[in-house]
N, C-alpha and C positions, 0 to 999 in steps of 0.2 A: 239486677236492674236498679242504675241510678234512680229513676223515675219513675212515676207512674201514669204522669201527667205534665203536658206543658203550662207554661202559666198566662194561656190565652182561651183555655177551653172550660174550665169547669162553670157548669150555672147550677140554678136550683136545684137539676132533678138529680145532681151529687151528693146533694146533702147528706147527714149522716157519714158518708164511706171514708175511709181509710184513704189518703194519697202519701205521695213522695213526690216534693217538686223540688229543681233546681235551679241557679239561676243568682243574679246580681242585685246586691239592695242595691233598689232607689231611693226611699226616702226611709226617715224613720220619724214618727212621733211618737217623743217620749211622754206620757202625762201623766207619769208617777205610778197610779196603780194600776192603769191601763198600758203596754207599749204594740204602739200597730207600725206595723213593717211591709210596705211595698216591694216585693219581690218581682224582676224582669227577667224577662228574656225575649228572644225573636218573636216571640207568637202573642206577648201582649204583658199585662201586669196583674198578679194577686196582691191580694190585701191578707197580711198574716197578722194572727190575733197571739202576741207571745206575750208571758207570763214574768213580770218583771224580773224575778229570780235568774229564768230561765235565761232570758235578754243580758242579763248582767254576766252569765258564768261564760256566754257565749262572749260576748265582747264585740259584737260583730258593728261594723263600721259600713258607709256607703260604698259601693262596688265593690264590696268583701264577693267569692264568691262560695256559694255556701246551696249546702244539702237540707230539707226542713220534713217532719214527717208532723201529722198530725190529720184532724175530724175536720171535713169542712161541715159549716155553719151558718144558718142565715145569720146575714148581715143587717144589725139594727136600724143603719140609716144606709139604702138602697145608693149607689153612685151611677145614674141613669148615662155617664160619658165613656161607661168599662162596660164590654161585655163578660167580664168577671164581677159588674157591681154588685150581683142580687148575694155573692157569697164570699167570707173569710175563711180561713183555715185557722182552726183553735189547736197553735204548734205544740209538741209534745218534747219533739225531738231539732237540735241544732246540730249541724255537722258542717265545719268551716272547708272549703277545700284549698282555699288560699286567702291571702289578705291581700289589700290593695290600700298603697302610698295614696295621699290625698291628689286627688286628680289635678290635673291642669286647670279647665273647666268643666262645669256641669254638666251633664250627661241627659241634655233634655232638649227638645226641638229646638228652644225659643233663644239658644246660647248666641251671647254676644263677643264667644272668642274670637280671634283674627282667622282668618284661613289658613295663614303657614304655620299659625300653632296647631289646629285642626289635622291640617295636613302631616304635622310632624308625630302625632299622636293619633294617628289614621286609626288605631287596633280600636281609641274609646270614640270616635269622633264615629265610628261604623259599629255603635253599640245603641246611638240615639235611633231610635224609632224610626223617624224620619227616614235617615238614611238606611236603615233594614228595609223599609217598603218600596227607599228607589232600588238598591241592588235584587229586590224578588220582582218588581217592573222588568228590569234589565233581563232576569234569568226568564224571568215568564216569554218575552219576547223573542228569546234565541230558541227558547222551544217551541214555541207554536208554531214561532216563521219553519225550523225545522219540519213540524207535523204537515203543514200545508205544501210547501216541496216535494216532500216526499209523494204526500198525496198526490202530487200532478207531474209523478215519473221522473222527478229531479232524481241525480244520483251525486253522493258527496263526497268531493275526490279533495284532498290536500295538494295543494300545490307548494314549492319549493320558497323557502325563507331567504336561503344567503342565492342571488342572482345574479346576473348581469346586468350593470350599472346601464340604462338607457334612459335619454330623455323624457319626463312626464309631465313635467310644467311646475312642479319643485324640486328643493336640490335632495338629492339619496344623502341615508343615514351607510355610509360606506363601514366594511367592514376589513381589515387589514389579511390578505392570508401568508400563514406562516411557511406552507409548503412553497409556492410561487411567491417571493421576494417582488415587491412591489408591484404585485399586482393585487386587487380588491373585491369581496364581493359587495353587492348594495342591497339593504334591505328593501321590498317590495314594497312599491308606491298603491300598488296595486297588482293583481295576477294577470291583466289584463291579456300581458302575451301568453301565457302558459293558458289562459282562457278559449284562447280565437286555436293554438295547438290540438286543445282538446277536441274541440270541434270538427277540425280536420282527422284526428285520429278516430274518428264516427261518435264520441261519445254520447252527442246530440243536447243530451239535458242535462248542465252541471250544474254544483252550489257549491260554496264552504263559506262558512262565516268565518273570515280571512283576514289574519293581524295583516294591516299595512300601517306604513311608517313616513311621513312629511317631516325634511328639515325646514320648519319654517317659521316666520312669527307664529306666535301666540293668540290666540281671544278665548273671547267666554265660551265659544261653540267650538273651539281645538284643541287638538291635543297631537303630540308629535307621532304620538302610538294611536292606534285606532283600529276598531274592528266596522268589517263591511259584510253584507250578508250579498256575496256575490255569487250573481248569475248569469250564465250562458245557454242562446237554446238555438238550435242548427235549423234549418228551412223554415224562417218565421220571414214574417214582413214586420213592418214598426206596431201594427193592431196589434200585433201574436203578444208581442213582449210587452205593452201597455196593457193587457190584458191579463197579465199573470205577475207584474205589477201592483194594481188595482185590488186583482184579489186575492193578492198575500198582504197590503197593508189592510185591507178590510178585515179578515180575517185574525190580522194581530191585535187591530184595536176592540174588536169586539171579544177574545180571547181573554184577552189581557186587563181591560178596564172596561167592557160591556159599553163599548161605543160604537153605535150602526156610523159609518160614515157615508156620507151621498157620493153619488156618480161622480168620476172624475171630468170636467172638463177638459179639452184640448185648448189651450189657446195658443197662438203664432207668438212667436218672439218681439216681432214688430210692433203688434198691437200692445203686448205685455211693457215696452217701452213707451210705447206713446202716450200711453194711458195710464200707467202705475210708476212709470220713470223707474222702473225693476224687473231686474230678470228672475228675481222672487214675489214675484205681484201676491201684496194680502186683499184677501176679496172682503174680507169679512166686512168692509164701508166701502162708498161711492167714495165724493172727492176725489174724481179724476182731472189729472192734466186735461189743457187743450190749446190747439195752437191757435193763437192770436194772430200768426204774422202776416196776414191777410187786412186785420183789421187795425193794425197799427202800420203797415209798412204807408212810407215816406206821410208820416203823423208830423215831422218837422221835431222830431228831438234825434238829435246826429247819434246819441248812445245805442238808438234801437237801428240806424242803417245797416243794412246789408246782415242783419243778426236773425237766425231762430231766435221769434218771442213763444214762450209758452205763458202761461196762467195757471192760479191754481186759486180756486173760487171756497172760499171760510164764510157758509152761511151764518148773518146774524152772530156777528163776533167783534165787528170792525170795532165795537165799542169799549170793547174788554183787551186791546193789542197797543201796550205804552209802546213809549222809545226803546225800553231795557231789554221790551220781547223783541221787537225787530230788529236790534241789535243781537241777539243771539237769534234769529233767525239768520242771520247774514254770516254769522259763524259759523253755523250748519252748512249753507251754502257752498260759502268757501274749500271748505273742504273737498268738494267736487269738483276744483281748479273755476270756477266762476265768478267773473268780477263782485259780484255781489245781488239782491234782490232789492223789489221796489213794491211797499205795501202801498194800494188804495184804496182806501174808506170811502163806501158809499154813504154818505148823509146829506139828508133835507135835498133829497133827488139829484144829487153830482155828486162826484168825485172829488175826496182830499187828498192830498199829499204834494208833497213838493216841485215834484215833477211836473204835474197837471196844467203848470201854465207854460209848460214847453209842446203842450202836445194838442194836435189842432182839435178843436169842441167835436168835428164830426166823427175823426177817428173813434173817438171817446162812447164815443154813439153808437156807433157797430162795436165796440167793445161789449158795451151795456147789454146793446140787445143780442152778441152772439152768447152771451153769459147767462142773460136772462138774469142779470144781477138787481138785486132790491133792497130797500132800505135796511141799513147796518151789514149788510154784506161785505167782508174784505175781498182782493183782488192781490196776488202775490203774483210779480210779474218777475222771468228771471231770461235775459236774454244773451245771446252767446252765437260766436260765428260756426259752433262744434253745438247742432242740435241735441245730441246724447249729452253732452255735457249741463245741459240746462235741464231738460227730462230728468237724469239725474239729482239731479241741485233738490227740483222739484219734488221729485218722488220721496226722497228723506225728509224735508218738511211736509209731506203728506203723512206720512209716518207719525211724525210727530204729533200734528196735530189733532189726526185721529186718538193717540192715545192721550192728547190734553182734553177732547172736548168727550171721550170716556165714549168715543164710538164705538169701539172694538168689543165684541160679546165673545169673551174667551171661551165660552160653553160651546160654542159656533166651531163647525171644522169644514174649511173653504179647500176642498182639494183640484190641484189640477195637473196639468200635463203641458210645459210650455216646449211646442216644436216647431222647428221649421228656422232653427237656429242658422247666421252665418257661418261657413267652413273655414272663413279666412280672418285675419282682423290685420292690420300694418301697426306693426312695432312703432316707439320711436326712431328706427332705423332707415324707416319708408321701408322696413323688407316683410314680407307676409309669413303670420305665423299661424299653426291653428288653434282657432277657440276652444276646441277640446280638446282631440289627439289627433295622432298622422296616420291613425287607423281606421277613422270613423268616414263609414262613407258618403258619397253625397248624393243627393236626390236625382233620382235617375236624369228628370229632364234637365236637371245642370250638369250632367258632365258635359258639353259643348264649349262651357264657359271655364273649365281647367288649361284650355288653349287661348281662348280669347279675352277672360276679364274673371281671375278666380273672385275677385269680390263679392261678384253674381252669383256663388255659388254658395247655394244652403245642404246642411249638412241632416240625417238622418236623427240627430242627436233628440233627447228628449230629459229634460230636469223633469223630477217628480216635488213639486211645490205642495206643502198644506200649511195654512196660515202664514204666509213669508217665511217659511221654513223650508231650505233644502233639503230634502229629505233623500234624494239616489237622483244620481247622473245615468246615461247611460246611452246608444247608438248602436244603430245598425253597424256592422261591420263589411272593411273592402275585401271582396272577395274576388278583384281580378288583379291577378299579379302588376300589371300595363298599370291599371288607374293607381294601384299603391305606390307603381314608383314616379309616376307624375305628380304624386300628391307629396312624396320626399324633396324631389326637383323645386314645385312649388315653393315650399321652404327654404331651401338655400342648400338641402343636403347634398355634397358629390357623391360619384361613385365608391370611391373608397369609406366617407361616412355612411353611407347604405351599408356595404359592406360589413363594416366594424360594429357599426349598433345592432344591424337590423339582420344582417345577414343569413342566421339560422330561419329567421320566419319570410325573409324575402326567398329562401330554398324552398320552406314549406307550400308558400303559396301557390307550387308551378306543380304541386301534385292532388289536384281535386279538391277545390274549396268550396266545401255548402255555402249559400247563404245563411249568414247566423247576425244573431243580434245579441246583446245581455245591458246586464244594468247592475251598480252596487249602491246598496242602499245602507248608508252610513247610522250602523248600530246607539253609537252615540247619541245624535241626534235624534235618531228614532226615541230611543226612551229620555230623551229629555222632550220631547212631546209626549208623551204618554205620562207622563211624572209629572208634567207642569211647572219644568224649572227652566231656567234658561242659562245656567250653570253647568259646564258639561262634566265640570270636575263632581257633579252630585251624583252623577251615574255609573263613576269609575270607582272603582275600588283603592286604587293606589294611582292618585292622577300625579302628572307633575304641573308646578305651577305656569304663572305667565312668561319664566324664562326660563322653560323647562326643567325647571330640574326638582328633586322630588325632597321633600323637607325630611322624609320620614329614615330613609337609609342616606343620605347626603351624596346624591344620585345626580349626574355623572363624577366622578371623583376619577384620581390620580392612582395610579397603577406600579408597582414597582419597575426598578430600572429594568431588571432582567426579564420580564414580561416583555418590554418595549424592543429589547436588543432582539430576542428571538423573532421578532416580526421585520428584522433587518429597518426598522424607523426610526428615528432624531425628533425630540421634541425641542422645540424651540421656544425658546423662553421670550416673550415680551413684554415692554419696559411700561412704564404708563401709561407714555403716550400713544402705544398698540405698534410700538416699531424694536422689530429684534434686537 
């Protein structure tokens, strides 16, 4: 036995015994006749009491990794921040098991290395504390969600990695095959089809926490690889699957970091726009949109004719909002494709800003009083011929400003349930696509409207939101052969694109389809809520960066010629300017 003990556990009532502990110096202080040595590992820090002699024959350096035997001992001066303060180990014995080159940087929460050094040097960057306790978050959360499945009759089937390239709404990580000469498989956007399969095969209640793969940009909350704790259940309605939902995140948070979470609300899509200008609406503050364009239409300023005007009301702030803020308010804006915003300051009982004397006194007036605005009040007015488009504008400066005027009580967990989403949305093409998949079905009393105005038609689909966090997508599924291939039609697809994408599950459909529903609830993001980062690279193990690729093996890389030829492919070489 290496050990006897990890170096997170010993307190008082060890005193006196005999250990063996192993594990990485962290620090060392040498004070001549005294030398005390911080020894880590996963489970936390000792303080070793070694014998200058003993310290010197060892040699031992920081992140040496090293075997120690010796008496624990109360510790003179108590360290009330370590649940190992109340004791030292008076070392008897050192035993090196390897050395270690001076690090890159320090091996301590608070380090100010860059990320792609971090990243390049993952093996010490997943030594710091910190990230031990997000990747035991991460592991705790694949088991519980595990324990509570099972608990409610889930069964966990693997579904297939290399598949058939089908559209999902980004582009597949394709894979070349060497038997079939130019043909491809595509790594899983998700298992969705082999999902709604199972179903039909009776399996009724599936899961797997399921690698899928997005070729796509980059952010703080993606990653090109990702795991999803995905699930399907056969004879549900949208309650069934909201409801087992609910209580597997309840379950995980409480599992995992002993957090009761509250009821999930339902909110509508629509309202979730109107009001929070997001289809991640954070509840945790008020300051909601509202439409003005009642109280300003034909005001006599020609910017606001024929425009959705919204409002976004900044209690008791007007005073604290220079030029340089509402200049980068309008940055923010913009970004939503919107001409721009227009602050008004209420002071000394009217309205400032420069607008104000294009716009007639009365209007001004129903402004006031539909706002119920008061003194030092601001007024963010943002107007646009594309109502989403201003809702938008607005909801990101609500954002904002919540977390400028320090509304937001991170301790707070706002969960909901936004449904009653649209099925269709028109491209820039004017051709209609759908807002989630071409599988999701739509709410009974719209199917009338797949013949006469699919716009009208809302879809079964349901986002699981907590705090402005996506947390799982997910929909009822179409379970009549007819409305799935009106819903391909819809789109643009002919019969031969049916055919070729969709083929094997447009066969499936014509032989007994439950109704079934599921949802995937993206792992990542899960424990970067439960970790409290907003980093999704804190939760991976070996993430790749913002332009994916991985610092640490120099990941994707270049493959020999003969690799290539066996796959009958040509790489083509491009010049600077990105042209062969």
């Amino acid at each position: 036995m290496l050990r006897t003990h990890n170096c997170g556990e010993l307190k008082a009532e060890n005193i006196g015994q005999e250990v063996c502990l192993c594990g990485w110096v962290d620090t060392i202080r040498n004070l001549g006749s005294l030398v005390f040595v911080d020894l880590r590992d996963k489970y936390g820090i000792t303080q070793l009491n070694i014998n200058p002699k003993t310290f010197e024959d060892s040699a031992i350096k920081n992140e040496y990794c090293i075997q120690v035997k010796g008496i624990v001992t109360k510790r003179q001066e108590v360290n009330p921040h370590l649940p190992t303060g109340e004791i030292e180990i008076d070392v008897k014995e050192i035993k090196v098991f390897s050395k270690s080159k001076l690090t890159p940087f320090e091996i301590k929460d608070d380090t100010n290395a860059l990320e792609d050094t971090r990243m390049e040097y993952r093996y010490l960057d997943l030594r710091r504390p910190i990230m031990q306790k997000y990747m035991k978050i991460r592991s705790d959360l694949s088991r519980f969600a595990r324990e509570y499945l099972y608990q409610n009759d889930f069964q966990e089937i693997d579904t297939p990695t290399l598949i058939k390239s089908t559209p999902e709404g980004a582009r597949d990580f394709l894979v070349p095959s060497r038997i079939y000469k130019g043909c491809f498989y595509a790594l899983p956007q998700s298992p969705q089809l082999y999902k709604q399969l199972l179903m039909i095969a009776g399996t009724d209640r599936y899961f797997q926490l399921a690698h899928c793969y997005r070729d796509e940009d980059q952010r703080a909350d993606r990653q090109p690889e990702f795991m999803q704790i995905d699930c399907e259940m056969s004879f549900v309605d949208r309650e069934d699957v909201l409801s087992i939902i609910e209580g597997l995140l309840k379950y995980v948070f409480k599992k995992t970091i002993n957090i009761d979470l509250p009821d999930f609300v339902r909110m509508d899509y629509n309202y979730a726009i109107d009001k929070y200008g997001s289809d991640k609406p954070d509840m945790r503050f008020e300051m909601l949109l509202n439409d003005v364009t009642a109280c300003l239409d034909n005001c006599g300023f020609k910017a606001y004719e024929g425009k959705h005007i919204l409002a976004l009301k900044v209690e008791n702030y007007a005073d604290k909002v220079s030029r340089k803020h509402q200049d980068a308010d309008n940055l923010l804006a913009k970004k939503y494709r919107v001409f721009g915003v227009s602050h008004l300051k209420f002071e000394n009982g009217q309205f400032a800003a420069s607008i104000v004397k294009n716009i007639n006194p009365e209007n001004l007036e129903k402004l006031r009083r539909e706002l119920d605005v008061k003194d030092n009040d601001l007024v963010i007015i943002c107007a646009d011929a594309d109502a989403t488009k201003a809702k938008n504008a607005l909801g990101a400066l609500r954002l904002a400003y919540g977390k400028e005027l320090g509304l937001i009580d991170k301790s707070v967990y706002k969960p909901l349930f936004l449904i009653n989403w649209p099925m269709f949305e028109k491209n820039s093409d004017g051709n209609y696509e759908c807002l989630s998949n071409p599988f999701t079905r739509p709410v009974d009393e719209d199917l009338p409207y797949l013949d006469s105005d699919p716009s009208k038609v809302r879809s079964t689909s349901y986002d699981t939101i907590i705090n402005g966090v996506e947390l799982s997508s997910g929909a009822l599924r179409i379970h009549d052969s007819d409305v799935q291939k009106k819903v391909f039609e819809i789109i643009g697809l002919s019969d031969e694109d049916i055919e070729t994408r969709f083929g094997f599950l447009v066969k499936a459909l014509q032989y007994g389809v439950p109704p079934e529903g599921g949802f995937g609830i993206g792992v990542e993001r899960l424990a970067m809520e439960l970790a409290k980062t907003d980093n999704v690279r804190d939760v991976v193990a070996f993430p790749k960066n913002l332009k994916g690729f991985e610092p640490l093996s120099s990941c994707p890389s270049k493959v020999p010629d003969e690799d290539i030829d066996i796959l009958g492919l040509k790489i083509v070489e491009e010049d600077h300017d990105g042209q062969p």
